[in-house]
Each structure stands twice: as structure tokens, then as C-alpha cells.
MIDOSE-1310 file (N, C-alpha, C; in nm, 2 decimals, decimal comma, always signed):
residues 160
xxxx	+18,99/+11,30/+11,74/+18,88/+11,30/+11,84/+18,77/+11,38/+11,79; +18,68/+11,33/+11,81/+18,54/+11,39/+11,78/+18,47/+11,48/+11,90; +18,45/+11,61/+11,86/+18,40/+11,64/+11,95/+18,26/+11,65/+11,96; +18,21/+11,62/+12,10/+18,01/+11,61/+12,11/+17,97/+11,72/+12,13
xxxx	+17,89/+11,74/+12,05/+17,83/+11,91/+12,07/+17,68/+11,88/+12,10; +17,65/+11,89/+12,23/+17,53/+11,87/+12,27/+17,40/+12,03/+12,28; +17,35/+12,03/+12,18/+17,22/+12,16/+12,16/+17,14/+12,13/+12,30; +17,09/+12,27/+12,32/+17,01/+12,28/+12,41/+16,88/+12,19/+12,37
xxxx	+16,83/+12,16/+12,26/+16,72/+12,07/+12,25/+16,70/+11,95/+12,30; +16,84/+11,92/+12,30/+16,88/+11,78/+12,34/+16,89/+11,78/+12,49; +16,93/+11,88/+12,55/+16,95/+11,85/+12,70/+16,77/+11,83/+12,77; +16,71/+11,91/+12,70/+16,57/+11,97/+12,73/+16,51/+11,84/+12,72
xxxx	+16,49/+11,75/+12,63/+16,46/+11,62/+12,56/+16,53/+11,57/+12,72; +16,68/+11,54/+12,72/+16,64/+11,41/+12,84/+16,61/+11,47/+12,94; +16,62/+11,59/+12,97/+16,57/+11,65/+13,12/+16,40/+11,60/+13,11; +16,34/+11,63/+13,03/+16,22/+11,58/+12,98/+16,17/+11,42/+13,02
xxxx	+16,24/+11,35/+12,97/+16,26/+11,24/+12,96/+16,28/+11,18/+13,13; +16,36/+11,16/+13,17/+16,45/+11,17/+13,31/+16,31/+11,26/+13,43; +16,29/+11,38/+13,41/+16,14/+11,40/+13,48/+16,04/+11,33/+13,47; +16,01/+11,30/+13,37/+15,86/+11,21/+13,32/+15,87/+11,05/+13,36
xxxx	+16,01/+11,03/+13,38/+16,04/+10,83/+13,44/+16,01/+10,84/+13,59; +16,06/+10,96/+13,65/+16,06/+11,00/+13,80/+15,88/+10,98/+13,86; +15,87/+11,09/+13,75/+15,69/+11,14/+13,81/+15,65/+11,01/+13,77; +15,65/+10,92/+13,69/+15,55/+10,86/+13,67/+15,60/+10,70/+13,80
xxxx	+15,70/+10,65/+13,77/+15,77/+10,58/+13,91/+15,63/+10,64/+14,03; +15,66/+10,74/+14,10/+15,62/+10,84/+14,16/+15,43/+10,79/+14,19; +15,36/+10,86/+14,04/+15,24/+10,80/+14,06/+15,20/+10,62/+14,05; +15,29/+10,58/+13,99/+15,27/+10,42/+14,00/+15,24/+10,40/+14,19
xxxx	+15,38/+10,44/+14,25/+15,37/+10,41/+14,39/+15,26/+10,45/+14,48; +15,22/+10,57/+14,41/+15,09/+10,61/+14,48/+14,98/+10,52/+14,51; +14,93/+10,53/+14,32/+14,85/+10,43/+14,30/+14,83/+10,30/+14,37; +14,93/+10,19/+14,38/+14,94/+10,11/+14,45/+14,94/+10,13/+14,63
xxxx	+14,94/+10,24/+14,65/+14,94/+10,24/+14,81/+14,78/+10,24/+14,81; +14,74/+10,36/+14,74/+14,61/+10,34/+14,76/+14,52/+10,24/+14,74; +14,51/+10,13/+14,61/+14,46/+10,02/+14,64/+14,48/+9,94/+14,75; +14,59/+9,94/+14,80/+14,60/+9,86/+14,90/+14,53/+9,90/+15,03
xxxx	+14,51/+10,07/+15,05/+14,42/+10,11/+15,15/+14,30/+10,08/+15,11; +14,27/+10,06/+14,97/+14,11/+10,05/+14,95/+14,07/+9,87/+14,98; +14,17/+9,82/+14,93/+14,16/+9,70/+14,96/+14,14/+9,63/+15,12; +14,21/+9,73/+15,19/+14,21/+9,71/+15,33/+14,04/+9,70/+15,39
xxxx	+14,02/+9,87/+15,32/+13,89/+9,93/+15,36/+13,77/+9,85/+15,33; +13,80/+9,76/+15,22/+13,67/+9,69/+15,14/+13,66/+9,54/+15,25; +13,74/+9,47/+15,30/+13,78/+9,39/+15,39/+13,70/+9,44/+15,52; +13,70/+9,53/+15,55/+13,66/+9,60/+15,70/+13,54/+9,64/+15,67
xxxx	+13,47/+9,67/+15,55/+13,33/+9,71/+15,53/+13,25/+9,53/+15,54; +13,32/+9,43/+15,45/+13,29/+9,31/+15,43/+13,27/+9,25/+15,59; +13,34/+9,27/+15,65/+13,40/+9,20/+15,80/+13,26/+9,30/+15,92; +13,26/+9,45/+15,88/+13,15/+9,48/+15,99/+12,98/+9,43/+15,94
xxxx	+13,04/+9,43/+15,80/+12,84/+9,35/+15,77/+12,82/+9,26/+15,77; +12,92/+9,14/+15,81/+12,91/+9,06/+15,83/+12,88/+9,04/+16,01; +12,95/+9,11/+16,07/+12,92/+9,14/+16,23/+12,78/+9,17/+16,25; +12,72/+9,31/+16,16/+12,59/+9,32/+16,17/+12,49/+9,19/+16,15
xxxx	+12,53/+9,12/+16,03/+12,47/+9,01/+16,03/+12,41/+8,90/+16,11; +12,52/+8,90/+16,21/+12,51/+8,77/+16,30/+12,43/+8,90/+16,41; +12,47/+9,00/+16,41/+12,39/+9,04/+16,53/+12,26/+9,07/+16,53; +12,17/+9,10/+16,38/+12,07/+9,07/+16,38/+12,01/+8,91/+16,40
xxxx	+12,07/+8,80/+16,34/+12,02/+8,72/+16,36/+12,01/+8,66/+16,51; +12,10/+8,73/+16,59/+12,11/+8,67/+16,74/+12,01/+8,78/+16,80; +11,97/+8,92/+16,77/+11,81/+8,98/+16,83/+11,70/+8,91/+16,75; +11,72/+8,88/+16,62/+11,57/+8,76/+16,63/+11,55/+8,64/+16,67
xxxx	+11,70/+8,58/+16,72/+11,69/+8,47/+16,82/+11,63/+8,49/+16,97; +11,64/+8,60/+17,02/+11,62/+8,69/+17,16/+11,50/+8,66/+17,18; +11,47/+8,73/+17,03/+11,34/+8,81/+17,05/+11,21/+8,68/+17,00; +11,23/+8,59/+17,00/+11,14/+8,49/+16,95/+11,03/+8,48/+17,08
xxxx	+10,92/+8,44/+17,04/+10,79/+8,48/+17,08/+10,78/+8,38/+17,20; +10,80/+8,24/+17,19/+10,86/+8,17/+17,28/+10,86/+8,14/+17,38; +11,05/+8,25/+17,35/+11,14/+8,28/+17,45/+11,06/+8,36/+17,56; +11,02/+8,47/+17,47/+11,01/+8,58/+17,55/+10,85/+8,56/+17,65
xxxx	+10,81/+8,45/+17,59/+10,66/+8,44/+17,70/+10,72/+8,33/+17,79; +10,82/+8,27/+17,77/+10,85/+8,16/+17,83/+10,94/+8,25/+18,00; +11,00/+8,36/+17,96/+11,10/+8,43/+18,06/+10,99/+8,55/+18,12; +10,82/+8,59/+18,05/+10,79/+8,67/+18,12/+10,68/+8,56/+18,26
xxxx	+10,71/+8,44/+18,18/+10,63/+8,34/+18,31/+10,69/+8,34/+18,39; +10,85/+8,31/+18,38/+10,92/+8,33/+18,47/+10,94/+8,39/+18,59; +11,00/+8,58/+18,53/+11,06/+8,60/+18,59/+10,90/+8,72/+18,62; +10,77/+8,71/+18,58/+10,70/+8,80/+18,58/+10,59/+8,77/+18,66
xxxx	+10,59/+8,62/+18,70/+10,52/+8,55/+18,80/+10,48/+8,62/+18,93; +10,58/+8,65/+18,96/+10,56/+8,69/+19,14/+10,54/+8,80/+19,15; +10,51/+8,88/+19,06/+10,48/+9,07/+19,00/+10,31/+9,05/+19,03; +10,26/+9,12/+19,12/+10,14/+9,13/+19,17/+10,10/+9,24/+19,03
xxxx	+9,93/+9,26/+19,06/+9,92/+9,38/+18,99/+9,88/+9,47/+19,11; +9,85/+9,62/+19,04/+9,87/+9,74/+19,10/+9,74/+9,75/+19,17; +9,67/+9,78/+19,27/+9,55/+9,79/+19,22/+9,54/+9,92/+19,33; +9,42/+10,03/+19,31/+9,41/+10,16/+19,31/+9,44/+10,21/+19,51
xxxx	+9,38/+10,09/+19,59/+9,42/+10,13/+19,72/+9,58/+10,15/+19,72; +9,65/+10,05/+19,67/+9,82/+10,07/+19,70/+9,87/+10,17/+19,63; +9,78/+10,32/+19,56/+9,86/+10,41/+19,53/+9,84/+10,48/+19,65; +9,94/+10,61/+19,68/+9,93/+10,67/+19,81/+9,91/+10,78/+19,76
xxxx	+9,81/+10,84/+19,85/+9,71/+10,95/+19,84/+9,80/+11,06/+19,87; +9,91/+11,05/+20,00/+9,93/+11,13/+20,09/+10,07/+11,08/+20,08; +10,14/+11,19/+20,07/+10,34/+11,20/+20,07/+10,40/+11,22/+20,18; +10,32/+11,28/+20,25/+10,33/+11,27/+20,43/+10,39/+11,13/+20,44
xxxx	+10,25/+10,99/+20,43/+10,34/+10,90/+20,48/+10,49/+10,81/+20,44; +10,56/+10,85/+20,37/+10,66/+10,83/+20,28/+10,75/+10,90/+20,42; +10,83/+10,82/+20,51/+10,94/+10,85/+20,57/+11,00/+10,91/+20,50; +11,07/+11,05/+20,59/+11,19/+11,11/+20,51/+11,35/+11,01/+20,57
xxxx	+11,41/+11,10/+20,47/+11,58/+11,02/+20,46/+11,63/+11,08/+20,65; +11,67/+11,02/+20,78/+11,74/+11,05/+20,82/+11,87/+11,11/+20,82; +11,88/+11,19/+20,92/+11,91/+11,35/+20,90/+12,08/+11,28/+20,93; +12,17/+11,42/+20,89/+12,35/+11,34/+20,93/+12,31/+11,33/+21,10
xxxx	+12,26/+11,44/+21,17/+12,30/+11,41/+21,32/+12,17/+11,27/+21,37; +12,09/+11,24/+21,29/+12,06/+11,11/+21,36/+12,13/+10,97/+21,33; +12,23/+11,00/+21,20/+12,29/+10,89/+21,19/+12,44/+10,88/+21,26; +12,47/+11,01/+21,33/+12,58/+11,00/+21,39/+12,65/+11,05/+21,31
xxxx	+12,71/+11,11/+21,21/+12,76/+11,16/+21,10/+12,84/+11,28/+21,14; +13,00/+11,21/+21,14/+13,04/+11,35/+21,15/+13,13/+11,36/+20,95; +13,10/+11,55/+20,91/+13,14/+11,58/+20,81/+13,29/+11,54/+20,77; +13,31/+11,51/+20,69/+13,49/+11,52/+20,63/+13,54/+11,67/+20,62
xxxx	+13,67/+11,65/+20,73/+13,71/+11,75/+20,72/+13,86/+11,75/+20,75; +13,89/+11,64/+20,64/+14,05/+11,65/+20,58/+14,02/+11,59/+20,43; +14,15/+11,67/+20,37/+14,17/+11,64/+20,23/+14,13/+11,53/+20,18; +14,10/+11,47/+20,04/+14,08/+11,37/+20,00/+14,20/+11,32/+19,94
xxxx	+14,28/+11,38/+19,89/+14,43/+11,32/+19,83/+14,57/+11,38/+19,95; +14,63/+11,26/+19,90/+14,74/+11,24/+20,03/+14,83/+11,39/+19,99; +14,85/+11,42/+20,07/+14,99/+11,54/+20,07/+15,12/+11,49/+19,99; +15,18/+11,57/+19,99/+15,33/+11,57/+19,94/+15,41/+11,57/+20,03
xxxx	+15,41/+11,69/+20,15/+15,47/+11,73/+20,25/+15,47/+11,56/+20,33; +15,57/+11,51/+20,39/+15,58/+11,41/+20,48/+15,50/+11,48/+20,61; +15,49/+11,60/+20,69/+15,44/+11,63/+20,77/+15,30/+11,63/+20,79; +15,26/+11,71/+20,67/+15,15/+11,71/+20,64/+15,03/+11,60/+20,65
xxxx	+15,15/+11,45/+20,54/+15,09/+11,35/+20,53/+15,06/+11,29/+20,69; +15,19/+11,27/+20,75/+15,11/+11,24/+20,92/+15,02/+11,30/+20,99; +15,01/+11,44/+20,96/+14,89/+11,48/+20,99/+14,77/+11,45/+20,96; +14,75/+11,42/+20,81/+14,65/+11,37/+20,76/+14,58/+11,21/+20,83
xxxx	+14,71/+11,18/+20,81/+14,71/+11,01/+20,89/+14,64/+10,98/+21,00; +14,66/+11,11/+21,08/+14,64/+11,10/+21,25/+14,52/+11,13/+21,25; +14,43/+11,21/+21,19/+14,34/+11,29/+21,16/+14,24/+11,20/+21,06; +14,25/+11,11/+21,02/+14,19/+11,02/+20,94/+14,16/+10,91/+21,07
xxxx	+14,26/+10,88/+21,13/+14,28/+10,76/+21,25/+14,18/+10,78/+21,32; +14,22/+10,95/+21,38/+14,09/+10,96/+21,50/+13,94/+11,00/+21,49; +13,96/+11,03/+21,36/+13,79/+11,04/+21,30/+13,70/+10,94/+21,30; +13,60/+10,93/+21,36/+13,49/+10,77/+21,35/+13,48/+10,80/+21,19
xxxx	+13,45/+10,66/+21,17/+13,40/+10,66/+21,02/+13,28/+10,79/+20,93; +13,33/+10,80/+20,83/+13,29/+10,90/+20,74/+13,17/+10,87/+20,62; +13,03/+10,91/+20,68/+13,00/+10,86/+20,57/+12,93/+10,94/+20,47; +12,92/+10,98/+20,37/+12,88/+11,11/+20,28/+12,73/+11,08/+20,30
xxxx	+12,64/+11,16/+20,27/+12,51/+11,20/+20,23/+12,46/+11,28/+20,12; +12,35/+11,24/+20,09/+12,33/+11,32/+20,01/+12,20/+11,47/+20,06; +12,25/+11,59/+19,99/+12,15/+11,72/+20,05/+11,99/+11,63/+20,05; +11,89/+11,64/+20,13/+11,77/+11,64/+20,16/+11,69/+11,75/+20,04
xxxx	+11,59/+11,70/+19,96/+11,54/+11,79/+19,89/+11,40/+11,79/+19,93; +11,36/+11,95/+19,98/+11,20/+11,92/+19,97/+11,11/+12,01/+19,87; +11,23/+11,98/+19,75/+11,12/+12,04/+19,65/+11,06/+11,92/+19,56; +11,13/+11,83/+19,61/+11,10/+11,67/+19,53/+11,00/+11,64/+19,63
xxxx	+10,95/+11,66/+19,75/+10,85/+11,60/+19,81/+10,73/+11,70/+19,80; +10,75/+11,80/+19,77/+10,65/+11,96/+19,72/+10,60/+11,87/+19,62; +10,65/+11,88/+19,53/+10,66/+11,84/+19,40/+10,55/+11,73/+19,38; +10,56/+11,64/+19,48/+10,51/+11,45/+19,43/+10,40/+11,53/+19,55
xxxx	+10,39/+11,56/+19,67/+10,27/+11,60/+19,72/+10,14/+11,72/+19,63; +10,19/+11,80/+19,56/+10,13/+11,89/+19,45/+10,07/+11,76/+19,33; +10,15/+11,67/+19,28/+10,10/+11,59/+19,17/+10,01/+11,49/+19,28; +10,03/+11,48/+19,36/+9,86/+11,35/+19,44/+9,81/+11,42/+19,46
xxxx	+9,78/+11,54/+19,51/+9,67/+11,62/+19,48/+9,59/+11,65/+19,41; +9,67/+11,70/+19,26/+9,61/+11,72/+19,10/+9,56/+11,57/+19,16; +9,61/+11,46/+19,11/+9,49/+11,30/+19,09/+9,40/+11,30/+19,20; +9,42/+11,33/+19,32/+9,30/+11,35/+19,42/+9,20/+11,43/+19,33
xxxx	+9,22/+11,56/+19,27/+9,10/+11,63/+19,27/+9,04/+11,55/+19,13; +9,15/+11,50/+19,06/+9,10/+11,46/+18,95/+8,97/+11,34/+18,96; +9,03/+11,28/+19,06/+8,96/+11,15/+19,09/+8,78/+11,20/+19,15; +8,77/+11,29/+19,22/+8,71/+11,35/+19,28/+8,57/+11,44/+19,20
């Protein structure tokens, strides 16, 4: 019998060898994953410019000269023009918003989400039942009417 005498050179060589089949296996698989994302990616660039495509062609279909005088005959017909008596001089006559107590308005004053408690919940229940209807408002602002009475004045004096 012959005996194998294996040197360290040798082991080093297929360890070598044996690493280098691994790693490279390894980057092959890479490689190929990534083309395939790039491939994916180049599909999806192709596919949105093509979207853009049709969608400019469908705003210069919109927008054709036409169309667009043919829809402002339309819908632009019954649009008077402005003329200088129907601006309002005076913000006084501009009715304000009725008040909560002239509309009858009583505030909410039970929870907006149901309870947990079963008790609770019939209380809420009862309490919702005998409340006339609820209707929100919004705060009254009179710095928006300051405001638009200060600006007709500037054009009063300007006009003036």
C-alpha cells in the first residue's frame, strides 16, 4: 500500500480552488439577479414614457383651438360682463351669516364616538334622542369684513 502524503501546498491549492468555484457561482448569481432588476426597470421606464406619451397627445387633443372656443360659447354664453355699478362700494350691505340663537341652534354637548361602557352608551343614546337636531357653525369673523370694508375704501378713494 502506498501511502498519500498530502503537502500543505496542495491542501492550500484546492482550498484555493474550491473558494474561487464558490465565490465566483456566487457572483454569476448576483449578476444575473441584477440584470433581471435592470431589465425589469428598463420595461417600467419604456411603459411610463410611453404613458406620458399618450398623455400629452390627449392635452393637445383638449386643448385644440376649436374645442376650446366651441365650449367657451357654450358654457360662457350666459356669463354677463362686470360692469362698474355692480361692484359694491359698501360691505355694510352684504348680510351677515345668522347667528346660532337665530337659527335655533343648540351646541353639541355629548361625545362624538360611542362609549365602551354599555351604560354610558345608553346614556349617550338618550341624550342624542332628546337633543333637537345638531347643527355645527362656523365662528363669525369680523376681521374678514374690517378687512374687505378697509380694501372698498382704498378703491373709493382711489377712484376719487
Amino acid at each position: 500500500m502506498r501511502k498519500i502524503v498530502l503537502r500543505l501546498s496542495t491542501i492550500a491549492a484546492i482550498l484555493m480552488a474550491v473558494i474561487s468555484g464558490v465565490s465566483l457561482f456566487w457572483v454569476s448569481q448576483q449578476v444575473q439577479i441584477l440584470e433581471r432588476q435592470q431589465r425589469i426597470l428598463k420595461q417600467q421606464v419604456v411603459s411610463e414614457k410611453e404613458g406620458i406619451r399618450v398623455l400629452n397627445a390627449e392635452w393637445d387633443y383638449l386643448n385644440r383651438p376649436e374645442r376650446l372656443e366651441y365650449l367657451s360659447k357654450k358654457y360662457l354664453r350666459s356669463m354677463e360682463q362686470v360692469s362698474p355699478e355692480d361692484i359694491l362700494k359698501n360691505a355694510s350691505i352684504v348680510p351677515e351669516k345668522p347667528t346660532e340663537e337665530e337659527l335655533g341652534v343648540i351646541p353639541a354637548a355629548y361625545p362624538v364616538s360611542k362609549p365602551k361602557n354599555l351604560v354610558a352608551r345608553k346614556q349617550v343614546e338618550r341624550i342624542v334622542r332628546d337633543t333637537p337636531e345638531v347643527k355645527f357653525t362656523e365662528e363669525k369673523s369680523t376681521a374678514s369684513v374690517k378687512d374687505f370694508q378697509s380694501v372698498l375704501n382704498a378703491i373709493g378713494e382711489m377712484d376719487e
